[in-house]
N, C-alpha and C positions, 0 to 999 in steps of 0.2 A: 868403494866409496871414496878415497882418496883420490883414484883417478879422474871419478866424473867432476871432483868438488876442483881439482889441478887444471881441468878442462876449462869450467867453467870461468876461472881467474884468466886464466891466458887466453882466450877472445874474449872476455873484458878490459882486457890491458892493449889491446892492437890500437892500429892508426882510429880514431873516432871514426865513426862512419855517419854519415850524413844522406838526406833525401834530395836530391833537386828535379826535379819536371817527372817526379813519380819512380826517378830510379835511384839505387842504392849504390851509394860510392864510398869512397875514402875523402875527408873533409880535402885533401889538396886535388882531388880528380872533379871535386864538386867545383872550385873554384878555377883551374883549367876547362873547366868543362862553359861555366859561364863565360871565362873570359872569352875561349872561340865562339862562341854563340854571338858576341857583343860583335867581337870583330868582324865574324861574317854579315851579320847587321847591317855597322858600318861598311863595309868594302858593299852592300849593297843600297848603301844608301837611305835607309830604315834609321835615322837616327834615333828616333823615338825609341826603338826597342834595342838599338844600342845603348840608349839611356840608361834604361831599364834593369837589362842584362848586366853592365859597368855597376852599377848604382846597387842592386845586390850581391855582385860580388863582395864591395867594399862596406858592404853592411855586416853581409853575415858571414864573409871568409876577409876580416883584416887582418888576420897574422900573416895570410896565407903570403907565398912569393909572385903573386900577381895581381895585389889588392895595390902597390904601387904603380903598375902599366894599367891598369883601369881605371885609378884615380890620374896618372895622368891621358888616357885617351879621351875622359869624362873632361878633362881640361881643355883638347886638341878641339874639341867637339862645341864645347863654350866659346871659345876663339874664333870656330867658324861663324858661327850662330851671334859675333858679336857682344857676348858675355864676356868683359872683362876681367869682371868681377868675381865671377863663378870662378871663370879658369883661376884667379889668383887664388881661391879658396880652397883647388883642389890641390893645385903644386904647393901652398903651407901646407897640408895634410902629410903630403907627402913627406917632404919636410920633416916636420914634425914625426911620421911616422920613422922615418929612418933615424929618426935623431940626429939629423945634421948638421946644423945651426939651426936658430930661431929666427926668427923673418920679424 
């Protein structure tokens, strides 16, 4: 009894585990996982679902260590596209996300 109940606690205590495009990952393999998705996108010219892809990363994985490089390529991608504005919305975030001055 103490076994299964010690089991139980310690795969509830692991890295979160999360769903992205129907598969089961670790929340940082989910958020790596989008970023490449976004990037191959982009490098194909798909900006729409680079959008997309960038844009849920930083929804649903912001702690993660790539919710910075997708709010700035969601920036890169504003700049092309002529969006000043956006772009400067995303690098405050950023900003703001790291804490590193206030803008």
């Amino acid at each position: 009894m103490f076994l299964a109940a010690a089991l139980t606690v310690t795969s509830s205590c692991g890295p979160k585990r999360v769903t992205v495009d129907g598969q089961d990952m670790s929340y940082e393999q989910g958020a790596e996982y989008l970023y490449r998705l976004g990037h191959q996108a982009q490098d194909a010219g798909d900006l729409t679902n680079a959008k997309k892809r960038y844009r849920d990363l930083v929804n649903d994985f912001d702690t993660s260590n790539e919710a910075p490089d997708a709010r700035a390529e969601l920036a890169n991608i504003a700049l092309a596209e002529g969006g000043c504005a956006a772009a400067l919305v995303e690098l405050e975030r950023i900003v703001e996300r790291l804490s590193l001055i206030h803008i």
